[in-house]
FINUSE-275482 format. One record per residue (C-alpha): residue in one letter; x, y, z. Coordinates in Angstrom, 1 decimal, decimal comma. Layout:
<rolums>
a  X  Y  Z
...
</rolums>
This chain:
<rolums>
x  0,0  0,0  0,0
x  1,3  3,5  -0,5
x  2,5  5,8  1,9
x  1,5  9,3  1,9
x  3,3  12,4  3,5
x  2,2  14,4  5,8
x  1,8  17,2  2,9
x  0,1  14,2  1,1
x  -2,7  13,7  3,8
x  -2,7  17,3  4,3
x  -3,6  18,2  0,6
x  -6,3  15,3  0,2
x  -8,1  16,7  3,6
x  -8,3  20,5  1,9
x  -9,4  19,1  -1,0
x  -12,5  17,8  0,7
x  -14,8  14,6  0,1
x  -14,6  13,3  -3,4
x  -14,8  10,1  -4,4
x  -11,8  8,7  -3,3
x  -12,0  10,3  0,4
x  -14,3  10,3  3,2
x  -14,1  12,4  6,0
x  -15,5  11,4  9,7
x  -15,1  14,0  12,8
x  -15,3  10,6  15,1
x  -17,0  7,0  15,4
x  -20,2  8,3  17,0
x  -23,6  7,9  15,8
x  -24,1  6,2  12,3
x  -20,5  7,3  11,4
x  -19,3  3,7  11,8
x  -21,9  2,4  9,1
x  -21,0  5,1  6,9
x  -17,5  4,3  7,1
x  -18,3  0,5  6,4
x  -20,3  1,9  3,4
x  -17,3  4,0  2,5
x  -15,0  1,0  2,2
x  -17,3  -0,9  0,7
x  -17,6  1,5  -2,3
x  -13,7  2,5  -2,9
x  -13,2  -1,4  -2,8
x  -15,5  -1,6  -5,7
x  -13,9  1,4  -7,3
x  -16,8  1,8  -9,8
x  -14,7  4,9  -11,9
x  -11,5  2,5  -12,1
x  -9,2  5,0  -10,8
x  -7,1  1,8  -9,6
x  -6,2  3,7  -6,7
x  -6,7  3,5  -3,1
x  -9,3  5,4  -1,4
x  -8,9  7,1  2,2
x  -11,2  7,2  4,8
x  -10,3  9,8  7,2
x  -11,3  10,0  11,0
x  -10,9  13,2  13,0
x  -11,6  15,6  10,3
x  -14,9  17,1  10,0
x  -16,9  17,9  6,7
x  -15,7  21,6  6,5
x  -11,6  19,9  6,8
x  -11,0  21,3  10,1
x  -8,8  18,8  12,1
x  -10,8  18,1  15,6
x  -7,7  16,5  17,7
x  -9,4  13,2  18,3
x  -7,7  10,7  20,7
x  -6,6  7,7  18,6
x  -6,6  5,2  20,5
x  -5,4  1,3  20,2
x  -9,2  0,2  20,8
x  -10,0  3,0  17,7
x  -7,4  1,3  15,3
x  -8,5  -1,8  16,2
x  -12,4  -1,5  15,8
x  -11,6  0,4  12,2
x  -9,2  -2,9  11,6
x  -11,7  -4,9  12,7
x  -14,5  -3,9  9,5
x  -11,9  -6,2  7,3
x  -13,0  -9,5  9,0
x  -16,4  -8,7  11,0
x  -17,8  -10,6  8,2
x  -19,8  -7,6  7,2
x  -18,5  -6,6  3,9
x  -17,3  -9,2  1,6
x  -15,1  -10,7  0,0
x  -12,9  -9,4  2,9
x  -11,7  -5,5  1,6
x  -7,9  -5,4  1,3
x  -7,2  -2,2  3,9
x  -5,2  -0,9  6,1
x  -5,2  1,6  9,5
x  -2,6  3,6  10,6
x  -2,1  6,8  13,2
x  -1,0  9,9  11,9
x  -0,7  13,5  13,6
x  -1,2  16,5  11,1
x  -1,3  20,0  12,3
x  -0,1  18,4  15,5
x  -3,7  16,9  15,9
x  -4,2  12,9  16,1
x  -6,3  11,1  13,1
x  -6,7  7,8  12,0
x  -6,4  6,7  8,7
x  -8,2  3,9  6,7
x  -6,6  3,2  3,2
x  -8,7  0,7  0,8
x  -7,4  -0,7  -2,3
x  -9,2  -1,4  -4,7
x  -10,8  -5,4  -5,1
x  -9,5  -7,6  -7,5
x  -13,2  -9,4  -7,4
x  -15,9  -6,9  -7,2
x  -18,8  -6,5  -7,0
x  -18,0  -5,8  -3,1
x  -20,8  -6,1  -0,7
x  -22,0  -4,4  2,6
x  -24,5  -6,3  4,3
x  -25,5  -8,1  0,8
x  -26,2  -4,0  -0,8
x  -23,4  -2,9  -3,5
x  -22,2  0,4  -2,6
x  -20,6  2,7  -5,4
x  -18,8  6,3  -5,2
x  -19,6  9,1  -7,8
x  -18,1  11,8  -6,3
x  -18,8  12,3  -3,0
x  -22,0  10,8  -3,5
x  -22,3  7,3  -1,8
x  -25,0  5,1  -2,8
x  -26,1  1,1  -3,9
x  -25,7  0,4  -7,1
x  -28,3  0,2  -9,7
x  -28,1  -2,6  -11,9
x  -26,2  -1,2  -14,4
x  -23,3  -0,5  -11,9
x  -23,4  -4,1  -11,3
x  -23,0  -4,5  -14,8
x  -19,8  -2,4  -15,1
x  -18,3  -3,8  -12,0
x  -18,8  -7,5  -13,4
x  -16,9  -6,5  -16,7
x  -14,3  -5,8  -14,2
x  -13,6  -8,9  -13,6
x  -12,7  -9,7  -16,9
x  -9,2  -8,1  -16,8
x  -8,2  -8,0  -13,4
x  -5,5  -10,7  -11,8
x  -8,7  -12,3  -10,3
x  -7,9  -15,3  -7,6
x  -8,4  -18,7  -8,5
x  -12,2  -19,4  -7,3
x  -13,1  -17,2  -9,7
x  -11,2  -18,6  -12,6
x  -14,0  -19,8  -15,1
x  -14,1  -23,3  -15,4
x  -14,4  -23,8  -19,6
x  -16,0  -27,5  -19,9
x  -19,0  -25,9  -17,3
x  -22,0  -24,3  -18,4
x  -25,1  -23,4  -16,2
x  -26,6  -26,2  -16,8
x  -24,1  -27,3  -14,1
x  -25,1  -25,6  -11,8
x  -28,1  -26,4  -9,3
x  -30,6  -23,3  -9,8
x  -33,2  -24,1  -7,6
x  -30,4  -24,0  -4,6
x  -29,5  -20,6  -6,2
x  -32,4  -19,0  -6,0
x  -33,8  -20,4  -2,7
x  -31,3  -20,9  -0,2
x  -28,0  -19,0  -1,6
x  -29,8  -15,7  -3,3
x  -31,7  -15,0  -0,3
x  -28,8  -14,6  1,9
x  -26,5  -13,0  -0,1
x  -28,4  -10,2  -1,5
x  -30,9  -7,7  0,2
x  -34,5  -8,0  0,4
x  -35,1  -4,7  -1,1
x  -32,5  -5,3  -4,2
x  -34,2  -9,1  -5,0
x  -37,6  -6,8  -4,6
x  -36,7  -4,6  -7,4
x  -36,7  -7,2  -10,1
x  -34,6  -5,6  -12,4
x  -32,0  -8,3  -12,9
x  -32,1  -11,4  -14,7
x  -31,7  -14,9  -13,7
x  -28,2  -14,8  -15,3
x  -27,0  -11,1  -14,4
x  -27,2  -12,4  -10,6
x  -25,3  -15,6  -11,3
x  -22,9  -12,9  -12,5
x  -23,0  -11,1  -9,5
x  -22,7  -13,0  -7,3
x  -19,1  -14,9  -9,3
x  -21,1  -18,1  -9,9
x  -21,1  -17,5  -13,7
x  -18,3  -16,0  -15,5
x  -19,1  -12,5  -17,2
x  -19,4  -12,8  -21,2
x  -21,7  -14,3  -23,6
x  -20,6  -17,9  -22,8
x  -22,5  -18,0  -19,7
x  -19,4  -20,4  -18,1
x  -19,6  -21,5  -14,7
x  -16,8  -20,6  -12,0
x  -15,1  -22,5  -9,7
x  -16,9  -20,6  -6,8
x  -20,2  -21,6  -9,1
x  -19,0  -25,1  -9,4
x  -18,1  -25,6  -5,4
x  -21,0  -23,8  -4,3
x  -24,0  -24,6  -6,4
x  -22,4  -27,5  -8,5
x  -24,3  -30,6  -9,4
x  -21,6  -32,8  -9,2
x  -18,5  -30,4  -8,6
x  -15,9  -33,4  -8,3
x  -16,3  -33,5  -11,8
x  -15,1  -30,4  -12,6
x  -12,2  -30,1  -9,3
x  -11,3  -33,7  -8,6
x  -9,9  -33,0  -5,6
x  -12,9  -30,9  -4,0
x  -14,1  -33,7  -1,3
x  -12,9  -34,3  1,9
x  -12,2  -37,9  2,9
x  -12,8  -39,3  6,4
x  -11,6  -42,5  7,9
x  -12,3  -43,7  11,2
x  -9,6  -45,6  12,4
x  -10,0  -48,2  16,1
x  -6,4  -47,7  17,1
x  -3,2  -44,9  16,7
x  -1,9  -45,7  13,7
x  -2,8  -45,5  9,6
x  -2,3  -49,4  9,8
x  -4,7  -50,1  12,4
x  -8,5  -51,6  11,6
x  -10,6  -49,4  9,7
x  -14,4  -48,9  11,6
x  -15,6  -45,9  8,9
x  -14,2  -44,6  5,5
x  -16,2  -42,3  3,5
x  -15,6  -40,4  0,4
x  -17,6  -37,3  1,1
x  -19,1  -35,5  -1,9
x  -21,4  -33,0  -3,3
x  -21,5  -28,6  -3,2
x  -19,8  -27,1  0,0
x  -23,5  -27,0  1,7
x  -24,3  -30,6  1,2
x  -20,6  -31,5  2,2
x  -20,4  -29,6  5,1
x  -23,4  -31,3  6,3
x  -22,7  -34,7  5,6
x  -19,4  -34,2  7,8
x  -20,8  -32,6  10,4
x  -23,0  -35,6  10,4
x  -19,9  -38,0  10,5
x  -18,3  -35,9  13,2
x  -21,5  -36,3  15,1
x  -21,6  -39,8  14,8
x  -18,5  -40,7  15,7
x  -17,9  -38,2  19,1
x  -19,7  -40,7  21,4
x  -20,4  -39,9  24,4
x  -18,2  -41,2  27,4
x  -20,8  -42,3  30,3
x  -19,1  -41,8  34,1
x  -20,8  -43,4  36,9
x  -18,3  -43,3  39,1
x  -17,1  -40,1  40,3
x  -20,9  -38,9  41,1
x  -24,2  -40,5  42,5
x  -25,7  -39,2  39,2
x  -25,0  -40,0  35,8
x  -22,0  -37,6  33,7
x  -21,8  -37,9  30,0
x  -19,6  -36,5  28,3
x  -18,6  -35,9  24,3
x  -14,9  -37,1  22,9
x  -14,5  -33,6  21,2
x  -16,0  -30,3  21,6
x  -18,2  -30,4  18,0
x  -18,1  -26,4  17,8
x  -14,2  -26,6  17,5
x  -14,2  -29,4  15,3
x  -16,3  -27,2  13,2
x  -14,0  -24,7  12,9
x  -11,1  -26,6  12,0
x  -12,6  -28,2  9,4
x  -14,6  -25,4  7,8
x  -11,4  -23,5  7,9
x  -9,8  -26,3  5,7
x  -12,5  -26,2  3,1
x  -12,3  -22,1  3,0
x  -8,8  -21,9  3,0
x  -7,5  -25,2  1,2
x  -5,8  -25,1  -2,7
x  -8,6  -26,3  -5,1
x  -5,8  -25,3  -7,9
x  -3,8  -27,9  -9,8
x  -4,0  -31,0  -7,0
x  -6,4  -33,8  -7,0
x  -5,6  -34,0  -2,8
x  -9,0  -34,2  -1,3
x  -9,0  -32,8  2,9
x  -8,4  -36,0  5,2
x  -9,8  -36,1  8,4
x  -8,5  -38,8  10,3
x  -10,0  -39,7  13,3
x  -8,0  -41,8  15,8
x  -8,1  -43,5  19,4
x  -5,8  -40,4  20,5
x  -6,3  -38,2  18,4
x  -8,2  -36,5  15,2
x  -5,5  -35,2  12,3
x  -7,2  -32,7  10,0
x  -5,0  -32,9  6,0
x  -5,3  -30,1  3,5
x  -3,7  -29,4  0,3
x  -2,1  -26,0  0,0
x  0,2  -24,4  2,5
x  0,0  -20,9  4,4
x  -1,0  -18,0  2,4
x  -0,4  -14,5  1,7
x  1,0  -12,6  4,8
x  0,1  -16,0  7,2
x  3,2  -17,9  8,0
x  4,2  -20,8  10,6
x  4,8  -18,4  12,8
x  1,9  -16,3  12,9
x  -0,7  -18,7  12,1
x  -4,0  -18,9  14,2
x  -3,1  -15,2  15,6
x  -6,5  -13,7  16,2
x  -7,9  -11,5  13,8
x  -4,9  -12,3  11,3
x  -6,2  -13,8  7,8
x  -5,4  -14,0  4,2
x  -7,5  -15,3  1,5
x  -6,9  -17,5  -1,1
x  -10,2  -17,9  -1,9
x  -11,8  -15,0  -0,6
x  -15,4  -15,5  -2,7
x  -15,3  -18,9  -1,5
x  -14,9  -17,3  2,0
x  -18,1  -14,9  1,2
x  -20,4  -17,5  0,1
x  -19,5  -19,6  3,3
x  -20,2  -16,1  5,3
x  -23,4  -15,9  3,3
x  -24,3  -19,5  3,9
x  -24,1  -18,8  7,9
x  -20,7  -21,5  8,2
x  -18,7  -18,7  8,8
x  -19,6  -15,4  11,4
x  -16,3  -13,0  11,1
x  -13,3  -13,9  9,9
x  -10,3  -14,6  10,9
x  -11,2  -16,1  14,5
x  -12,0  -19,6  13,2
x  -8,8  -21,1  15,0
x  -8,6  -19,3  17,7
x  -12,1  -20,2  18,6
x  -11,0  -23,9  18,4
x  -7,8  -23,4  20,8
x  -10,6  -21,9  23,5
x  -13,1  -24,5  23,1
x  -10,5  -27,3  23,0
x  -9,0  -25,8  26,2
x  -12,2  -25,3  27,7
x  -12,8  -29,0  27,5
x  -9,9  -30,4  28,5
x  -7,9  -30,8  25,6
x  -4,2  -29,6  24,6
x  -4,2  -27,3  22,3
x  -4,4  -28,2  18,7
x  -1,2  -28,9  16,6
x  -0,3  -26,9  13,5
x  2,1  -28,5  10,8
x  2,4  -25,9  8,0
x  4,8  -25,7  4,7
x  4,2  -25,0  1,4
x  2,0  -27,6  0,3
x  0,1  -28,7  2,9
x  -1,1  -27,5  6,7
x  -2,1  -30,7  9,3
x  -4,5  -30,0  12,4
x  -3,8  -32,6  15,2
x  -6,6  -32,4  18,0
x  -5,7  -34,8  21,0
x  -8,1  -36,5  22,9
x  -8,6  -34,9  26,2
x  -6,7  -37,2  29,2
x  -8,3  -38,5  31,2
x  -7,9  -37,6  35,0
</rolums>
């Protein structure tokens, strides 16, 4: 991202709101919605300027300078608009202190998406000017073509044997649609069938009318046919080791809904519950695993695993001692060994398969997934989880909790 000078931020600020700059006197009121708006609509960057836009807080609308107090709980509840789940894909954006005229403000700079159309709370906001406002359907037309030329991530790469005939409509319309678009915008009728498969990525922009791998994975009939490796296989194994007797193996298939559902059925079935009459006069049961944490492991192997050139399904292997979670594609982006699991700390590799999951409900906010895991884990008993990363695969090992 590109740094300004203080002259830099200085000149912007005089210049006043335009449609690359927003200007907040604090976070009071509505100001943090507008804000979210703001981002929302320089990530979509409807006049292609290709540059970043700046959101300024502590700086009223006639460009006098108030001397807020920046403070680390400020930063952090501007950072945190990037993975609330609220505006998706996740923007690209950054927050940073600066004093001008000897006065503290904060600074939000948003760069522009690689895969609009960007959405706040399933609206499209767009910036004209200093005029904010959601996108008519024309807009959405103009930030689909977008797509067309930009360095777009893989889950939007269009997938050229596909067609929408391979895609399940009826799941579109009735379960997907409705969550990731407004009421009022569905309401308005304006769009066809296919101009909302467009944008919303399931359908690649053009005449062709080709599906996307977000399209196939999401709404696909039969997506393995298109991605190979796009199923997650779980074994159930009565000992420690791969050698040991096999109680359950399961190749489990189908669009991320109906596979996330099957294995949370197969994680379900398998956490028995331990029965102690010992230690009390009145019946204790308890479960092998938090299911909650298992959850979020998992999900956050089908979010963040490669679905690009490897036919590796995710393993879940579930043993006596312990439950080892396999999935293609190493850390990504700024995430490293080190740093991995830090809360609030995410990068995307798929981030449209990460909004459709949001829309879907699988995911709440981003970027807390594992931590989540490490507090329910901990809560119940267990060590917390293992992390083996490089670059071409990360392994989850969850330990079974010891018993006292």
């Amino acid at each position: 991202m590109p740094d300004f000078t203080d002259k830099e931020l200085l000149q912007i600020v005089e210049f006043g709101e335009a449609d690359r700059v927003e200007l907040k006197e604090s976070l009071s009121g509505s100001a943090t919605e507008r804000i979210r708006e703001a981002v929302c609509a320089f990530a979509n960057d409807l006049p292609r300027h290709q540059k970043p836009g700046l959101v300024f807080v502590g700086v009223r609308d006639d460009k006098t300078i108030t001397g807020l107090s920046v403070t680390d709980e400020l930063l952090q509840q501007l950072a945190d608009m990037k993975t609330d789940g609220n505006i998706v894909p996740p923007p690209s954006l950054n927050v940073e202190k600066r004093v001008l005229q000897g006065k503290e403000i904060a600074v939000v700079t948003v760069q522009p998406s690689d895969s609009p159309p960007v959405r706040f709370r399933g609206a499209i906001y767009i910036r004209t000017g200093p005029r904010r406002g959601i996108a008519t359907a024309q807009d959405e037309r103009i930030l689909n073509e977008k797509r067309r030329y930009g360095d777009v991530p893989f889950d939007l790469h269009p997938i050229l044997a596909s067609g929408i005939s391979n895609l399940n409509l009826a799941r579109f319309e009735n379960e997907y649609l409705p969550q990731a678009v407004t009421a009022e915008i569905l309401e308005a009728n304006d769009r066809t069938s296919e101009e909302r498969l467009v944008a919303t990525k399931m359908i690649a922009p053009g005449d062709e009318r080709i599906a996307t791998v977000l399209g196939v994975l999401v709404i696909g009939r039969n997506p393995q046919d298109f991605l190979p490796g796009a199923y997650v296989q779980f074994l159930r194994i009565d000992g420690n080791a791969l050698t040991d007797n096999i109680l359950d193996s399961e190749e489990i298939r189908g669009a991320i809904p109906e596979l996330l559902r099957r294995l949370d059925e197969k994680l379900i079935a398998h956490n028995r519950t331990a029965v102690d009459f010992t230690t009390s006069v009145l019946e204790q049961r308890t479960e092998l695993y938090p299911i909650p944490a298992l959850q979020q492991i998992t999900r956050n192997a089908v979010m963040h695993r490669t679905y690009e050139a490897t036919h590796a399904p995710i393993r879940v292997s579930w043993f006596n001692d312990r439950i080892e979670v396999f999935s293609p594609g190493g850390a990504f982006g700024v995430i490293t060994e080190a740093n991995f699991g830090q809360p609030g700390l995410t990068d995307y590799r798929n981030p449209n398969l990460a909004e459709a999951m949001k829309n879907l409900g699988y995911v709440q906010r981003f970027g807390v997934g594992i931590p989540t895991a490490k507090r329910l884990l901990t809560e119940a008993g267990h060590s917390e989880p293992e992390f083996k990363i490089n670059d071409n695969y990360v392994v989850v090992t969850i330990k079974a909790a010891q018993k006292s």
